[in-house]
BALOBA-1460 file (C-alpha; in Angstrom, 3 decimals):
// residues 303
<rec num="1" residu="x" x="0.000" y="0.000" z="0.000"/>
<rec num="2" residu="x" x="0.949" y="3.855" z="-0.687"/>
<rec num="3" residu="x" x="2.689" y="5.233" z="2.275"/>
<rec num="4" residu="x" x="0.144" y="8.152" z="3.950"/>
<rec num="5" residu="x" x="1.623" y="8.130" z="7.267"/>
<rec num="6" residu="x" x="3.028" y="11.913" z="6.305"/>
<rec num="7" residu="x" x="-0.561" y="13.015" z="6.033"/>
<rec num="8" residu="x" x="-2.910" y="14.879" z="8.251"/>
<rec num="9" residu="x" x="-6.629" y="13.561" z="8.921"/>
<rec num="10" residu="x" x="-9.302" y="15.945" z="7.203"/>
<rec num="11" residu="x" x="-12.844" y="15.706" z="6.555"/>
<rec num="12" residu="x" x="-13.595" y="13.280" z="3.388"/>
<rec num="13" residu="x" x="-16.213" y="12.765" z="1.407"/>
<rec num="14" residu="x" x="-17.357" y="10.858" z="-1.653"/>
<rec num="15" residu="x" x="-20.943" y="10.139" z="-3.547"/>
<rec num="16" residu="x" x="-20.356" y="7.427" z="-6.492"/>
<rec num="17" residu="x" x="-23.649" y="6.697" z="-8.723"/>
<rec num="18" residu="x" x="-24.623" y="3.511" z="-10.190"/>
<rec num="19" residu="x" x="-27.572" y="2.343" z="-12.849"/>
<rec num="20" residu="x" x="-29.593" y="-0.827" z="-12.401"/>
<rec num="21" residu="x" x="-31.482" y="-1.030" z="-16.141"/>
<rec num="22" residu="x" x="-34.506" y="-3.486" z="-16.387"/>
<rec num="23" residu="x" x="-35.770" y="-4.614" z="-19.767"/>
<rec num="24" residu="x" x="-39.455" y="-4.731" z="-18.627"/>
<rec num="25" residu="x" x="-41.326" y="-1.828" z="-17.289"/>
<rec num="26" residu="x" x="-42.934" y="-4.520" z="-14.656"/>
<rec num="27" residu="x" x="-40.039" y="-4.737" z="-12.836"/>
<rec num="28" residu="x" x="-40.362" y="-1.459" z="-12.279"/>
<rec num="29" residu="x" x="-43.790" y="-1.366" z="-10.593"/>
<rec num="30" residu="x" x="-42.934" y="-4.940" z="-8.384"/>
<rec num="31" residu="x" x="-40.186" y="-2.466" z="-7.471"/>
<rec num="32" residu="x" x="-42.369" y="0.158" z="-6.295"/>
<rec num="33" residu="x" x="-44.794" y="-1.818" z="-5.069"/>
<rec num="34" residu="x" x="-42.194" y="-4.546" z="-3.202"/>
<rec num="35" residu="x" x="-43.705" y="-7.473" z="-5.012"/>
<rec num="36" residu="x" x="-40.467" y="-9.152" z="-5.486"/>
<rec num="37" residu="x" x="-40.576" y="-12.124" z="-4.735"/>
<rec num="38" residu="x" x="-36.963" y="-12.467" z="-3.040"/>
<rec num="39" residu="x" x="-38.168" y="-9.932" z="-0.829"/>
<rec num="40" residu="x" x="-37.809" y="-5.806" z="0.184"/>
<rec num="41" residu="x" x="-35.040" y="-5.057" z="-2.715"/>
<rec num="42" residu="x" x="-34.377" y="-1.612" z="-1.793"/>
<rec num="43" residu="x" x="-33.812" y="-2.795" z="1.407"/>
<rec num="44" residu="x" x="-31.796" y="-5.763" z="1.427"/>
<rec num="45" residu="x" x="-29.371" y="-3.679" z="-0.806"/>
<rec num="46" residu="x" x="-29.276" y="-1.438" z="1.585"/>
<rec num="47" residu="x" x="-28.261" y="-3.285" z="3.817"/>
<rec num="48" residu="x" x="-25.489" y="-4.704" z="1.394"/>
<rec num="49" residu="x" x="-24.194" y="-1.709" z="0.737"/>
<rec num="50" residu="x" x="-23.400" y="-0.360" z="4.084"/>
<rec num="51" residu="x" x="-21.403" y="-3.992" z="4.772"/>
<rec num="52" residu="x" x="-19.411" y="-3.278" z="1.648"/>
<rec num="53" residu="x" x="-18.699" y="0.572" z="2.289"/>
<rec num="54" residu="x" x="-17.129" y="-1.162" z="5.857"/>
<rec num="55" residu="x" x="-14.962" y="-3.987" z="3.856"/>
<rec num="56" residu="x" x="-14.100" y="-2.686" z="1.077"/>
<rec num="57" residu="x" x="-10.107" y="-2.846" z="2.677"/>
<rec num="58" residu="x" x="-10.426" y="-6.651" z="2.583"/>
<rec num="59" residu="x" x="-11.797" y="-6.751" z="-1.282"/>
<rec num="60" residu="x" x="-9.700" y="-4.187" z="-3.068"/>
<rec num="61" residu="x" x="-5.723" y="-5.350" z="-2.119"/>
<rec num="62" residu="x" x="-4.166" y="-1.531" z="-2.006"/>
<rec num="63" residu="x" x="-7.079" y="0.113" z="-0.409"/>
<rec num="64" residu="x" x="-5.980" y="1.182" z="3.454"/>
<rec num="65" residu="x" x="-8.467" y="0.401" z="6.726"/>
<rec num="66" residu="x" x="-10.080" y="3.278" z="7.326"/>
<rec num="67" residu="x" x="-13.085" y="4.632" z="9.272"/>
<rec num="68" residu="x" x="-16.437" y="4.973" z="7.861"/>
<rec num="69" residu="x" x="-18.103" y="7.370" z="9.756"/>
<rec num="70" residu="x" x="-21.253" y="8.165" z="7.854"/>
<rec num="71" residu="x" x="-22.780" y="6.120" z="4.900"/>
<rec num="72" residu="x" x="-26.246" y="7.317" z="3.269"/>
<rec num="73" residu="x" x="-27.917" y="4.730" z="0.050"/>
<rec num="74" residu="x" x="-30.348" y="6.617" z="-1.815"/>
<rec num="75" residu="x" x="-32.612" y="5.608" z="-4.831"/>
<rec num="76" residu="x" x="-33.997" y="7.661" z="-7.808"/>
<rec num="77" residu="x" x="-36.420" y="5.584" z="-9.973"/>
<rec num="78" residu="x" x="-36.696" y="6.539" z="-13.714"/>
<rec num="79" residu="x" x="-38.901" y="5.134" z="-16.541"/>
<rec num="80" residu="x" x="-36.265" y="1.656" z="-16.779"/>
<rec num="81" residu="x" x="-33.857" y="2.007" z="-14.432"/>
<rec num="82" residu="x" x="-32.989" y="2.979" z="-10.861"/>
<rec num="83" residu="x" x="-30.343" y="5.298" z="-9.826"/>
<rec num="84" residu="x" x="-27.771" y="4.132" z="-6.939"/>
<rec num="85" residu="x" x="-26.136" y="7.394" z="-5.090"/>
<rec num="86" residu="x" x="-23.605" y="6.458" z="-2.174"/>
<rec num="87" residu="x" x="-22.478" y="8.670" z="-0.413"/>
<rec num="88" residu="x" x="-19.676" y="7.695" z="2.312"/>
<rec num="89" residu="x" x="-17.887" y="10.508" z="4.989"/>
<rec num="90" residu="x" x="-14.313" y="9.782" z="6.564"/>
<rec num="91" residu="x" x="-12.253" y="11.992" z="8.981"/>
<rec num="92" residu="x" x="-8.718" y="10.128" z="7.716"/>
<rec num="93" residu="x" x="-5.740" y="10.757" z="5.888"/>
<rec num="94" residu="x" x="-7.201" y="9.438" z="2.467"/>
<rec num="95" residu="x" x="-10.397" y="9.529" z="0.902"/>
<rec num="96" residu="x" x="-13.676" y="7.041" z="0.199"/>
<rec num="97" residu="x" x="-13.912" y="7.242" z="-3.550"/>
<rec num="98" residu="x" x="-12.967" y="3.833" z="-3.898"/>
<rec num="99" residu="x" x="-15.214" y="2.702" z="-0.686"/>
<rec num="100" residu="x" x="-18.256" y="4.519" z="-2.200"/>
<rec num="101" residu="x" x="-17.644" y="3.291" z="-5.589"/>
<rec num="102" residu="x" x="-17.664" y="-0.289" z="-4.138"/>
<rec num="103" residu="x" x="-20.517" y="-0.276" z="-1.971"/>
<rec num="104" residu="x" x="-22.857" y="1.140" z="-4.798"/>
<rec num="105" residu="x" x="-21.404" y="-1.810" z="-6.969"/>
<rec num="106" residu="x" x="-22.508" y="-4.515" z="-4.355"/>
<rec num="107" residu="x" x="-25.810" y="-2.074" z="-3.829"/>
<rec num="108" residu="x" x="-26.021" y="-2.733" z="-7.309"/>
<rec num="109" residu="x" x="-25.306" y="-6.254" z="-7.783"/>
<rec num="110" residu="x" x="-27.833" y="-7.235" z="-4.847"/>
<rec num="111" residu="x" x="-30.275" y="-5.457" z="-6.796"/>
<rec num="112" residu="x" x="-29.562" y="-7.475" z="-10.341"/>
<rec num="113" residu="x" x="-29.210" y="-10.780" z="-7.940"/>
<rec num="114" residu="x" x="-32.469" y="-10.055" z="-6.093"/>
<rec num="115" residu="x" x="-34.322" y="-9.045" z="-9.781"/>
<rec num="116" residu="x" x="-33.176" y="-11.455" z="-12.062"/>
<rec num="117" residu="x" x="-35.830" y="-14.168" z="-11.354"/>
<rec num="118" residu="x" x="-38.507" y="-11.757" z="-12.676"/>
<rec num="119" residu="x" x="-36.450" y="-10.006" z="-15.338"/>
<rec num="120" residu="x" x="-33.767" y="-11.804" z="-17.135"/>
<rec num="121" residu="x" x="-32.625" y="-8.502" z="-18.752"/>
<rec num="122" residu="x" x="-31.516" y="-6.950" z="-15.915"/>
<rec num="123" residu="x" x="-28.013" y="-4.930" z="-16.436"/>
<rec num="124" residu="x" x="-25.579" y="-2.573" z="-14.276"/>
<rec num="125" residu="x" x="-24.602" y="0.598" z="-16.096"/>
<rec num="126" residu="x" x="-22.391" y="3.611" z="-15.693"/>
<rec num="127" residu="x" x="-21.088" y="2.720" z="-12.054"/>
<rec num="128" residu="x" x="-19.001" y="6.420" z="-11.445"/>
<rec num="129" residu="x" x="-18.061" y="8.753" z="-8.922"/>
<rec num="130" residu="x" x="-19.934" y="11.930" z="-9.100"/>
<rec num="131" residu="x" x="-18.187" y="13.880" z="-6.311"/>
<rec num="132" residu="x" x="-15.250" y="14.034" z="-3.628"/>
<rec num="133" residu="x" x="-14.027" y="16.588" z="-1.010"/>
<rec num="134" residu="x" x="-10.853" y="16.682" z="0.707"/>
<rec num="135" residu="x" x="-7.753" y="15.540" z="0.526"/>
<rec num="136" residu="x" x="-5.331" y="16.925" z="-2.827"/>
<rec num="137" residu="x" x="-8.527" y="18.083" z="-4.100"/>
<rec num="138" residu="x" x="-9.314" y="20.603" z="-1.146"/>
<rec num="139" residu="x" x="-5.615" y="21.456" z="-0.698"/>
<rec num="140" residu="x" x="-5.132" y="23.049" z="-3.832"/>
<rec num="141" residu="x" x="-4.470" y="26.516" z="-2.673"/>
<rec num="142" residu="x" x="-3.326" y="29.465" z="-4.562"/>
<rec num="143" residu="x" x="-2.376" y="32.862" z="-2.922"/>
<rec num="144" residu="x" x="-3.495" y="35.248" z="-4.703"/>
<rec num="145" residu="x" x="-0.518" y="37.688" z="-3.760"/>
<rec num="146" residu="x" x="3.040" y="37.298" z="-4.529"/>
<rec num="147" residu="x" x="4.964" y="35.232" z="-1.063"/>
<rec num="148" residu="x" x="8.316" y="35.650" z="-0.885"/>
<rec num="149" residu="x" x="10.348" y="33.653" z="2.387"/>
<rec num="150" residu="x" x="13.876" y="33.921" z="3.569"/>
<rec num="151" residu="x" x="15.293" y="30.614" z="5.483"/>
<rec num="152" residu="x" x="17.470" y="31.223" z="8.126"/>
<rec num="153" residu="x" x="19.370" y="28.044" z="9.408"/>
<rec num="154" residu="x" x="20.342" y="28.552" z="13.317"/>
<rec num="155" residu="x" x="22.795" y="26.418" z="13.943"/>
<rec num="156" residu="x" x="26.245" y="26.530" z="15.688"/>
<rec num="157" residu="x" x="27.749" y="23.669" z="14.021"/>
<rec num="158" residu="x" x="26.500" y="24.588" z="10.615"/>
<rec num="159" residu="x" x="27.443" y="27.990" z="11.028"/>
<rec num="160" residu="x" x="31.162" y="26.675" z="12.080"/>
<rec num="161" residu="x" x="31.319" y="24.475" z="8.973"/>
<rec num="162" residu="x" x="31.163" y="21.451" z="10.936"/>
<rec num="163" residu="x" x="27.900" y="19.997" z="9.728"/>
<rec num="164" residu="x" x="25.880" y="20.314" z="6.569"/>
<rec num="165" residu="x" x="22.294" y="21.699" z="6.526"/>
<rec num="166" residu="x" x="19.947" y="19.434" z="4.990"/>
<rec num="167" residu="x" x="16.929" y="21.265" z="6.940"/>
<rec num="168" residu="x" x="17.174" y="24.978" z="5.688"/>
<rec num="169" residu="x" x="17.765" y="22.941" z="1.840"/>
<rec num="170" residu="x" x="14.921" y="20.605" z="2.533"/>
<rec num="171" residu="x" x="12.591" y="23.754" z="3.679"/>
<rec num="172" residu="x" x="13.423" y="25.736" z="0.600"/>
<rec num="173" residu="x" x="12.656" y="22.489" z="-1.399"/>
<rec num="174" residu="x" x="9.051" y="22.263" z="-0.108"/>
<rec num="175" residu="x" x="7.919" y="25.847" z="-0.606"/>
<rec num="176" residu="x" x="9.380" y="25.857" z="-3.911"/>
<rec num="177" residu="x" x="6.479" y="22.968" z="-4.623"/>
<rec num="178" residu="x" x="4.120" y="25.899" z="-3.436"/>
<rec num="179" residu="x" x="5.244" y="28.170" z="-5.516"/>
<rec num="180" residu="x" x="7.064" y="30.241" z="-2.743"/>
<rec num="181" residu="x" x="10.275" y="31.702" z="-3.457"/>
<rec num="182" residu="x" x="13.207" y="31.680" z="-1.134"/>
<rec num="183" residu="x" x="15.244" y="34.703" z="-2.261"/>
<rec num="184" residu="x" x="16.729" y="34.693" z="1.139"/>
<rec num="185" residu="x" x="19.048" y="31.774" z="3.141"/>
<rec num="186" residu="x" x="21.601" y="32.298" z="5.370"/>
<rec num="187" residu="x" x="23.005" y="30.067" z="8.171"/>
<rec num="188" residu="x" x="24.070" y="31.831" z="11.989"/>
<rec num="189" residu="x" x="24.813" y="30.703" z="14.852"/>
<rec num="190" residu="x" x="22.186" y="30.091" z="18.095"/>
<rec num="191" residu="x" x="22.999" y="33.658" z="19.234"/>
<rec num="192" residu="x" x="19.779" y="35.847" z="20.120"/>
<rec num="193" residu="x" x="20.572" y="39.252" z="18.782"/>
<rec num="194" residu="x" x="21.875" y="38.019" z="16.027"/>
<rec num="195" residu="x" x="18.403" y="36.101" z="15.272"/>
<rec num="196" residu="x" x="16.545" y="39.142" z="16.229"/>
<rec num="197" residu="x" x="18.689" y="41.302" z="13.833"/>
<rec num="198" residu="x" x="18.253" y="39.332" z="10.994"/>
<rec num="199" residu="x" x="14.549" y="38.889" z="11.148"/>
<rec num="200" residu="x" x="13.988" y="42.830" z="11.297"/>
<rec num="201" residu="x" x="16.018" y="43.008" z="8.677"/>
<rec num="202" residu="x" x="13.719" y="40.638" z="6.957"/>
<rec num="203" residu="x" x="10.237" y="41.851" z="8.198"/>
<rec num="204" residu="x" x="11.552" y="45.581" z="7.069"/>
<rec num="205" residu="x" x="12.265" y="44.360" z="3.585"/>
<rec num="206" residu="x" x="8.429" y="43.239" z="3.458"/>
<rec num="207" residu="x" x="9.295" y="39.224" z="3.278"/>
<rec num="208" residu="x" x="6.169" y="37.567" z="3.137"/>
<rec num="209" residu="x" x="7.678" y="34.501" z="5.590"/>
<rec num="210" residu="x" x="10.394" y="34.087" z="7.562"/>
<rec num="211" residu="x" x="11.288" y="30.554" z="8.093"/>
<rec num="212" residu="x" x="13.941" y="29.519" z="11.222"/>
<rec num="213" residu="x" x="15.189" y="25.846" z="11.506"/>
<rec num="214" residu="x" x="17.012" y="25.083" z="14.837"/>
<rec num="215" residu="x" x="17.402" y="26.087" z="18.444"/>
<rec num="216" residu="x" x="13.725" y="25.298" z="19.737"/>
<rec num="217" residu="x" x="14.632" y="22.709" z="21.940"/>
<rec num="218" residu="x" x="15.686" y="22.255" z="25.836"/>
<rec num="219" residu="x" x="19.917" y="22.576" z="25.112"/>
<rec num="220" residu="x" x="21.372" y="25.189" z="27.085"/>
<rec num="221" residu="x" x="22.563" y="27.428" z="23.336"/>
<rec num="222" residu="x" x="18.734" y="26.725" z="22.050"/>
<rec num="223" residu="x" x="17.552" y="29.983" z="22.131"/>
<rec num="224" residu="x" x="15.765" y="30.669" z="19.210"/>
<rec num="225" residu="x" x="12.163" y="31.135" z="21.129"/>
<rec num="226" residu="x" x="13.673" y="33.512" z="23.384"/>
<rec num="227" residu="x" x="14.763" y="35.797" z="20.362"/>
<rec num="228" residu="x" x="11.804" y="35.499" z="18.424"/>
<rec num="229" residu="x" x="9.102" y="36.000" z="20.739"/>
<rec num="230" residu="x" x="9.903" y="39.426" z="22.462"/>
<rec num="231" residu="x" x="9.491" y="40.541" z="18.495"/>
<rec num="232" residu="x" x="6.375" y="39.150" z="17.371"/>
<rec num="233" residu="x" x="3.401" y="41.350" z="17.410"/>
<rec num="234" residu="x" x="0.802" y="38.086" z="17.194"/>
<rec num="235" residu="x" x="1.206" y="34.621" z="18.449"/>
<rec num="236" residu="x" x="-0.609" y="31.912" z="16.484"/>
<rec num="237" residu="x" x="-1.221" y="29.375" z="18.773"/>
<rec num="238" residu="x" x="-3.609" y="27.211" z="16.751"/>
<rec num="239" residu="x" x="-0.175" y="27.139" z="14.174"/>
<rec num="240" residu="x" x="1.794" y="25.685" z="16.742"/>
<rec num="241" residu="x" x="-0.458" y="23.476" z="18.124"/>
<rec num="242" residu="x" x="-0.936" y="21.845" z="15.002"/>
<rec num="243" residu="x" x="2.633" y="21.562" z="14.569"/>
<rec num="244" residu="x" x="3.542" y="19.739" z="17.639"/>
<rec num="245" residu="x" x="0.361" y="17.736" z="17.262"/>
<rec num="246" residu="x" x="1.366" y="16.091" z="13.770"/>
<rec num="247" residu="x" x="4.952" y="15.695" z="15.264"/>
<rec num="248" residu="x" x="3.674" y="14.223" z="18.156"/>
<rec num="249" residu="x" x="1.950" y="11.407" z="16.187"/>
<rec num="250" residu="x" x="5.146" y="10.830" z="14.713"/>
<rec num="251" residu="x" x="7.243" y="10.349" z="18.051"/>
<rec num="252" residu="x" x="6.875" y="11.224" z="21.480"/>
<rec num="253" residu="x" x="9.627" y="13.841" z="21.433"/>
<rec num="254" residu="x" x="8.043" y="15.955" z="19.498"/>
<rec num="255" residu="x" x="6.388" y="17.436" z="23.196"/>
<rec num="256" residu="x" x="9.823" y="19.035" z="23.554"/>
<rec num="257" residu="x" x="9.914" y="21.219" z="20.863"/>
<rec num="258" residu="x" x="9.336" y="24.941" z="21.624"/>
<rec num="259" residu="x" x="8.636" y="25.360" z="18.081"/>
<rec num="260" residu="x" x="6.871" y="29.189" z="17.863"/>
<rec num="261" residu="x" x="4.907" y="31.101" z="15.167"/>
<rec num="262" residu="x" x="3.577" y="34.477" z="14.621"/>
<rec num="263" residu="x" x="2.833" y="37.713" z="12.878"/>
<rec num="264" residu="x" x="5.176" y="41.007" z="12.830"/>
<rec num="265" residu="x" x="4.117" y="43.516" z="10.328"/>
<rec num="266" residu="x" x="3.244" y="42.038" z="7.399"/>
<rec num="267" residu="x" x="5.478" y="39.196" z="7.880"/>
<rec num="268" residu="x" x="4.801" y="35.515" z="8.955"/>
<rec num="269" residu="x" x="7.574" y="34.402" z="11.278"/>
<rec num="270" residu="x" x="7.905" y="30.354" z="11.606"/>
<rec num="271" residu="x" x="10.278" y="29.113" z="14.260"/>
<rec num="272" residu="x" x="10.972" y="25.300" z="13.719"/>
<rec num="273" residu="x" x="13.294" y="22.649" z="15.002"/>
<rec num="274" residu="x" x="16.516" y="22.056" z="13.393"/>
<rec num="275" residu="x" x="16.543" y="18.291" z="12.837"/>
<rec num="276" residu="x" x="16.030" y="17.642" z="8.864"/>
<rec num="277" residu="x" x="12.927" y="15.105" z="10.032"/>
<rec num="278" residu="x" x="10.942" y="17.496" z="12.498"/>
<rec num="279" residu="x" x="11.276" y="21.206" z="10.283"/>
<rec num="280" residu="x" x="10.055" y="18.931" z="7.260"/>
<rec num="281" residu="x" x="7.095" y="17.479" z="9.162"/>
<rec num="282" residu="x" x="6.641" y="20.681" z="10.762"/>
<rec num="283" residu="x" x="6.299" y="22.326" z="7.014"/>
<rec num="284" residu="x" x="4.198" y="19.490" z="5.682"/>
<rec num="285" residu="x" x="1.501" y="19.872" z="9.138"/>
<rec num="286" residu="x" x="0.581" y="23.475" z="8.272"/>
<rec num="287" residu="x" x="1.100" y="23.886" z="4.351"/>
<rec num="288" residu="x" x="-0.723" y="24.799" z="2.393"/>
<rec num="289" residu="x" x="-3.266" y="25.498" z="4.454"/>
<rec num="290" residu="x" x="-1.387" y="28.518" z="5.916"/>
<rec num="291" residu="x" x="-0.546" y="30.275" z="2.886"/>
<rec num="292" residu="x" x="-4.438" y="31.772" z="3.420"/>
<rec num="293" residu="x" x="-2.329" y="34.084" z="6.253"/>
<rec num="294" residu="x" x="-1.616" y="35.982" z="3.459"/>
<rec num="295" residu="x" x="-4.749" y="36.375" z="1.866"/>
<rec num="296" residu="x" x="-5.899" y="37.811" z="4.718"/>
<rec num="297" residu="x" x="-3.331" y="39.827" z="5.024"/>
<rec num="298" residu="x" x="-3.278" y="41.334" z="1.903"/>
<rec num="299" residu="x" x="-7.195" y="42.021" z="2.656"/>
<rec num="300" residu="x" x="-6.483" y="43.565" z="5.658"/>
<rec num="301" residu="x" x="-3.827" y="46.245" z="4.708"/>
<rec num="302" residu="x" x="-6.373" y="47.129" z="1.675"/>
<rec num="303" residu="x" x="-9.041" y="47.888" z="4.199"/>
């Protein structure tokens, strides 16, 4: 199966559509008037269906176990046929499509199975999904302003030469994929007025986001909270919540990071830790989601 342990749990939906077609217009009205003699169709596939939006994990080999927390089965009848709609909910970290699409096939199926005795012309057509929310599909976010970043890598040993910075790289990587450009990176040591300095420098120059990898946990020389919050006009504490909350499903450490975020000016300032692992996760909790900061922003200084 596809590896979605890097994603976040959001609301899901999906409503797939299926066709039962009869070839005689009195299967229709033993339909309507539940004269079938294998019983309540509408029912039984009912029935069916919700059992098959629950397993479809153990039918369809790459499909992940996930919870199905609301499942509606609703009928439309037309001159010869009768119009499946399933629609399936999921707060996970991928989508029903395929577990809506499946239980209005076996909706479907327990229809043809329970009709055929009466109509041997029975036939499933056009078995589709009509609609899906969440995900890639609700992520798709586009500022509508220009967002420029600068990524500053605090770090004594990097600074020294003694280590390489993947983080700061790996950072400037991801918002590149969002269409974000770095025009700023530089690497300094954990030293507070010389974080301070730099991201006034930054927030004067009207960078959109200011990015910091490294010193936000318990060492002795991590000092990076310490420098950036006497300088921050607005904490966001639903922004760091979040962060520590999808690092904290990821290991247990992650309750020792004093990662910190928050608004100066027109600038978003992110402090994040240093290891390559925990800035990356801490970028791929919040984005792109936050990029509507600047929206709002931008709305703001027009009013």
């Amino acid at each position: 199966m596809i590896n979605i342990t890097h994603k976040s749990n959001t609301l899901r939906t999906a409503i797939a559509v299926a066709h039962v077609v009869v070839s005689k217009v009195e299967t229709i009205h033993a339909l309507e008037n539940g004269s079938v003699p294998k019983g309540n169709v509408f029912e039984v596939a009912r029935v069916a269906g919700l059992f098959a939006a629950k397993r479809t994990s153990d039918m369809i080999p790459d499909c992940h176990p996930l919870p199905v927390e609301f499942t509606e089965i609703r009928y439309q009848m037309h001159e010869m046929s009768v119009e499946i709609e399933v629609e399936i909910h999921t707060i996970y970290k991928t989508g029903v499509e395929v577990e809506a699409m499946h239980a209005a096939s076996v909706v479907a199926l327990t229809m043809y199975d329970m009709l055929k005795p009466i109509d041997k012309g029975v036939s499933i057509e056009k078995i589709h999904l009509k609609e899906k929310t969440g995900g890639k599909s609700q992520k798709k976010y586009k500022v509508t302003s220009d967002v420029s970043a600068a990524v500053i890598v605090c770090s004594d040993s990097i600074s020294a030469g003694k280590k390489e910075d993947r983080a700061g790289k790996g950072i400037i990587e991801k918002l590149n994929h969002f269409n974000v450009e770095v025009p700023e990176y530089e690497i300094i040591p954990d030293e507070i007025e010389e974080i301070q300095k730099l991201i006034l420098k930054h927030c004067q120059n009207n960078l959109s986001l200011i990015i910091i990898t490294g010193g936000t946990g318990l060492s002795p020389r991590d000092c990076t909270p310490e420098a950036v919050i006497p300088i921050l006009e607005r904490r966001i504490p639903g922004i760091e919540e979040a962060i520590r909350n999808y690092g904290q499903q990821r290991t247990p450490y992650a309750m020792l990071s004093r990662s910190v975020v928050g608004i100066r000016g027109n600038s978003l300032i992110m402090a994040l830790p240093g290891s390559t692992k925990g800035a990356l996760e801490s970028i791929d909790s919040v984005f792109p989601s936050i990029l509507h900061i600047f929206d709002v922003l931008k709305a703001f200084r027009h009013d």
